[in-house]
C-alpha positions in Angstrom: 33.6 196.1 185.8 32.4 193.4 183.3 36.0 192.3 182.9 36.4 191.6 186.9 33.2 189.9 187.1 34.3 187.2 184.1 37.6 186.7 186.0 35.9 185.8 189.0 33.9 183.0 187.6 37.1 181.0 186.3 37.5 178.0 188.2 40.3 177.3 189.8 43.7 175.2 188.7 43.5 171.6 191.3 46.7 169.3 190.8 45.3 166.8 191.2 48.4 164.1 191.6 48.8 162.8 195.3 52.1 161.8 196.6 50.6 159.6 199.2 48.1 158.2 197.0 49.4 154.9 196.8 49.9 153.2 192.6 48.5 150.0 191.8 50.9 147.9 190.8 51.3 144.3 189.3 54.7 142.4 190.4 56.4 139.4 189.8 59.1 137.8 193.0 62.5 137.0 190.9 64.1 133.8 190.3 66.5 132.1 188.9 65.6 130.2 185.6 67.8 127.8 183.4 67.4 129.0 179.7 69.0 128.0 176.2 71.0 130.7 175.7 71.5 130.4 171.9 72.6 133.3 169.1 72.9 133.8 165.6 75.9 135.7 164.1 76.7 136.7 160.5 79.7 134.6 159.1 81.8 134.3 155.3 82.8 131.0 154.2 86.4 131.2 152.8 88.9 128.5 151.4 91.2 127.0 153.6 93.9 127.8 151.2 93.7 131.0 148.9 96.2 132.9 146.2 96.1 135.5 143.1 98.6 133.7 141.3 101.3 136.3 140.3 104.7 136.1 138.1 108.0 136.3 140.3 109.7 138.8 137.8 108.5 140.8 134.2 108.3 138.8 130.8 105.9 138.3 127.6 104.7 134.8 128.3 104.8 132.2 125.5 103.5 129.7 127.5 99.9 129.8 129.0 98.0 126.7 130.4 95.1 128.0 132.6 92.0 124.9 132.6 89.8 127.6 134.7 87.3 126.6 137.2 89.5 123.1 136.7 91.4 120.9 139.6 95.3 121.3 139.4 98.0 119.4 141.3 101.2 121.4 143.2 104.1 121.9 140.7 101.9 122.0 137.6 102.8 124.6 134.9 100.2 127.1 134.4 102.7 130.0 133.1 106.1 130.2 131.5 107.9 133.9 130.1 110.4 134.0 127.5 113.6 133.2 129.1 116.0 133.6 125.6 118.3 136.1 127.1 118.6 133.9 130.5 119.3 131.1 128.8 121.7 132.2 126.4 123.7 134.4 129.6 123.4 130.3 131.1 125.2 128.7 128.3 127.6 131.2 128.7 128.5 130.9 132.1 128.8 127.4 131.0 131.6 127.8 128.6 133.6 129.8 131.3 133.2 127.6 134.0 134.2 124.7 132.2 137.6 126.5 131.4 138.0 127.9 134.7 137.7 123.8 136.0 140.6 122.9 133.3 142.8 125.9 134.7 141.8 125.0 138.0 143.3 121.3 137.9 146.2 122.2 135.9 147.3 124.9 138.2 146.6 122.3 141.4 149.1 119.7 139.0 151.5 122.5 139.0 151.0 123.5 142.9 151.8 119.6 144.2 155.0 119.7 142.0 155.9 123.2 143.2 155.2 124.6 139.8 153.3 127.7 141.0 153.3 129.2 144.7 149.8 128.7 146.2 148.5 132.3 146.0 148.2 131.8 141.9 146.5 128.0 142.6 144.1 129.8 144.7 142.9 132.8 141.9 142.3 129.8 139.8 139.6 128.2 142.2 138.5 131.5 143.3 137.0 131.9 139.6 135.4 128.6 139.6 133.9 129.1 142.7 132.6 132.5 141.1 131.2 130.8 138.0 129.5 128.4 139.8 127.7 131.1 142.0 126.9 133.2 138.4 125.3 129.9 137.1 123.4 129.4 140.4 122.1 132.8 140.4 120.8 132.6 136.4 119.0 129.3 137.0 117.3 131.0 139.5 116.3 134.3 137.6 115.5 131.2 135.2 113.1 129.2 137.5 111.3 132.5 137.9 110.0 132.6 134.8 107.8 129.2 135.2 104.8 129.6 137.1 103.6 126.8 139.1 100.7 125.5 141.2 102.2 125.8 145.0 99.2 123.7 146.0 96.9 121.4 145.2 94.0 123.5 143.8 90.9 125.1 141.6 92.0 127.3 139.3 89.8 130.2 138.9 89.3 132.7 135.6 92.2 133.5 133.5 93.6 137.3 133.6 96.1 137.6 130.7 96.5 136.3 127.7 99.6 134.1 125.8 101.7 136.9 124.9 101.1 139.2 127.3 103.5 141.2 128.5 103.3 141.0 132.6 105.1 141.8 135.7 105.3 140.8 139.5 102.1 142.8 139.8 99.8 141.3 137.5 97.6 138.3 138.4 97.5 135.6 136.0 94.3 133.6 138.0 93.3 132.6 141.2 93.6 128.8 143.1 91.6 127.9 145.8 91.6 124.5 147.8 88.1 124.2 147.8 88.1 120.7 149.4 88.4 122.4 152.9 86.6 125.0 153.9 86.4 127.4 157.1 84.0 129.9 158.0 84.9 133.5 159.9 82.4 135.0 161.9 82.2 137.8 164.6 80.4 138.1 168.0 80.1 140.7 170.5 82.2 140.5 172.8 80.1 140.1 176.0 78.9 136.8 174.3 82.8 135.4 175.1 81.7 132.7 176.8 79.5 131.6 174.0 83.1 129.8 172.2 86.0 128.0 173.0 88.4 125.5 171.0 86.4 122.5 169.7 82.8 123.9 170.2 80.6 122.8 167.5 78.6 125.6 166.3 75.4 125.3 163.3 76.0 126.7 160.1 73.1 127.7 157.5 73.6 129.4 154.2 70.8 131.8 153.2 71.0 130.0 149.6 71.3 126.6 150.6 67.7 126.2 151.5 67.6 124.5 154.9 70.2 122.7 155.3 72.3 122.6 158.3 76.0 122.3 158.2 78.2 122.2 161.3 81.5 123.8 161.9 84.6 123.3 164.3 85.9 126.2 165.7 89.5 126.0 165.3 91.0 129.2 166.4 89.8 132.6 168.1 91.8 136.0 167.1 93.3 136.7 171.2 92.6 140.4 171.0 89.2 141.8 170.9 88.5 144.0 167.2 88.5 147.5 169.4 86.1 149.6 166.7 83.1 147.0 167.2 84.0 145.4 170.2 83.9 142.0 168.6 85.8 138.5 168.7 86.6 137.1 165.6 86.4 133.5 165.5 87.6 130.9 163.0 85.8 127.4 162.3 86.5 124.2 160.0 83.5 123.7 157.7 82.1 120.2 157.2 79.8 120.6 153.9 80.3 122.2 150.7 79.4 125.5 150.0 81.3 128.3 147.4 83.4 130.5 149.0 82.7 133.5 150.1 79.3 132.7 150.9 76.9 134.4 153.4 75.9 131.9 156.2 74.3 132.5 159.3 76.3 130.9 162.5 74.0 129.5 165.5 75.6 128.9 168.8 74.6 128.2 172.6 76.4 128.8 175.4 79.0 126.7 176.8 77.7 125.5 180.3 74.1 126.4 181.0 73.8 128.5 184.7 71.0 130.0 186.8 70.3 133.4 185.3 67.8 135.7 186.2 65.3 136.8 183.4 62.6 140.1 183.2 60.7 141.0 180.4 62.3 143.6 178.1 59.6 146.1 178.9 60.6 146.8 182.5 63.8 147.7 182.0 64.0 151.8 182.3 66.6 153.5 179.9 69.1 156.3 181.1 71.6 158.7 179.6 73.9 156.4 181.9 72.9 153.6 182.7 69.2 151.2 183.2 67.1 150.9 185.7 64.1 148.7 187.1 61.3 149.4 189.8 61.2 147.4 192.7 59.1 147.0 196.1 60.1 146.6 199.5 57.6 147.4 202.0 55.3 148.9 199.7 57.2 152.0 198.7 59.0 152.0 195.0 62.4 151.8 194.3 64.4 152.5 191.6 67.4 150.2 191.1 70.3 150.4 188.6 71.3 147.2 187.1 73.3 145.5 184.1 72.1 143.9 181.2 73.2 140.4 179.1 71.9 138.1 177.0 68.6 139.6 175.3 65.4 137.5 173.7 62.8 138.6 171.4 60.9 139.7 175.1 63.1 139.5 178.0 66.4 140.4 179.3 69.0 138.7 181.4 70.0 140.7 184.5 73.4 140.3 185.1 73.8 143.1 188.3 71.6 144.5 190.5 68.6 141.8 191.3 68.9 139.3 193.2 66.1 136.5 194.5 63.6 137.0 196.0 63.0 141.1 195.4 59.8 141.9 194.1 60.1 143.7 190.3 56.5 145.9 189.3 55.5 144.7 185.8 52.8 146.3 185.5 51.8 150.2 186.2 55.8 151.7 186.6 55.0 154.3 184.4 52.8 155.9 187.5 55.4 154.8 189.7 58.4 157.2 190.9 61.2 156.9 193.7 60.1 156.7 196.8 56.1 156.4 195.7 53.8 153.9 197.5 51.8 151.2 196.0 49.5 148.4 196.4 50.2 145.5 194.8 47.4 144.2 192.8 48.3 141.1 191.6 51.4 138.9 191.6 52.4 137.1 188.7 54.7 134.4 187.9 58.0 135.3 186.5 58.4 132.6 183.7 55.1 132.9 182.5 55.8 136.8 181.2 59.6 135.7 180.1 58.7 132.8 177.9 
């Protein structure tokens, strides 16, 4: 009994969400807008030209001229290894090559006076030839063992020490033509038309304080980097900075067009894809569109708006497919995209 009478005096569940109550609603009318479309990408400086400076064959080194952090020219000697057995196998070579040229001319004497046939006149220059191929081969197992400066460079540290013991695998320093410079960067690749030959892009080092360098690009890798997505671009640097250095890379776009902007805040997320609410006729609509260039509060709309079609900005949380509203106020699009 007391247990019926309790029930009885709960009040009743209401919904109290109407379908046909219409949402008030703030919207802005799209158009198109010219913007400085400018980003900034992470970039390395590197040296135009770059080695580890390695021995061509195994040898203790008896000579060892390294001025590191010091400017060299091409062809100086930074490295020699002990070359006694090559140049005692030279001298060698030498001796019989000489004698093979005496035998040679005495048997061609004997060949134009009919002395020998022509089959023994040509053993004797088949060994000369020979000899001189065996010296030519020694000289250059002999040239081998000088190091030199390919290029015009700074040296960097010194690895090894005079009489060492090294082989084709150990690096002796670095060299570095640090006169030119070029910087790498990446960008995503939706941003492709943000670079082409000859653009001039802006170049700041986060240790060089505020100063602004500029940059060429040069060259752009042809095939997009397929783990990030990215272009990898190439650019001569005009200003000194160490390489390897961490710079930031500014760039605009190429030609500036009529985009369409919205605030970052309207776009709706999906598993599969974004939406935005629109009006027409006073009922909501959900539209599916693609995104582009992004700002620190708007978006670029790249599919799916066109001009003139009414976005809400305000109140699409309360807002569903097919929902009516009243529009409450109407707002200008560049003042909420700035």
């Amino acid at each position: 009994m007391w247990l019926a009478i309790g029930c009885s005096k709960m009040p009743k569940s209401v919904d109290k969400f109407n379908s046909n109550t219409p949402v008030s609603v703030d919207i802005a009318v799209i158009e198109n807008q010219i913007i400085d479309k400018s980003i900034e990408v992470n970039g390395s400086v590197l040296a135009t030209d770059y080695i580890d400076i390695h021995p061509e064959t195994n040898g203790r080194i008896v000579f060892l001229q390294i001025p590191e952090g010091k400017m060299v020219q091409a062809g100086t000697v930074l490295a020699k290894l002990n070359d006694a057995d090559l140049q005692a196998q030279l001298e060698k070579i030498k001796v019989q090559l000489e004698l093979a040229n005496i035998n040679e001319q005495r048997n061609k004497q004997l060949l134009n006076v009919k002395g020998i046939n022509q089959s023994d006149y040509d053993i004797s220059l088949q060994q000369v030839k020979s000899f001189k191929a065996d010296l030519a081969y020694t000289q250059s197992l002999i040239d081998k063992t000088i190091v030199k400066a390919p290029f015009t460079g700074q040296l960097g540290l010194r690895q090894v020490s005079l009489g060492a013991y090294i082989n084709n695998a150990s690096t002796i320093a670095s060299l570095q033509k640090v006169d030119q410079l070029k910087v790498d960067f990446t960008l995503p690749e939706v941003y492709q038309n943000f670079i082409k030959i000859g653009k001039k892009v802006k170049i700041q080092s986060i240790s060089g304080g505020n100063t602004i360098f500029t940059a060429n690009v040069f060259a752009i890798e042809p095939q997009i980097i397929a783990t990030s997505r990215n272009i990898k671009v190439r650019a001569n640097l005009q200003g000194k900075l160490l390489p390897g250095s961490y710079v930031k890379v500014a760039l605009g776009e190429n030609e500036q067009k009529p985009t369409i902007m919205v605030p970052a805040n309207v776009v709706i997320p999906d598993s599969r894809n974004k939406q935005l609410s629109i009006v027409q006729g006073g009922i909501a609509k959900l539209i599916d569109i693609e995104t582009g260039f992004r700002t620190n509060s708007s978006v670029e709309i790249t599919k799916g708006l066109k001009v003139g079609d009414s976005i809400i900005v305000s109140g699409m949380l309360f807002v569903r497919q097919g929902s009516s509203v009243k529009v409450t106020k109407t707002v200008k699009l560049t003042d909420i995209t700035k």
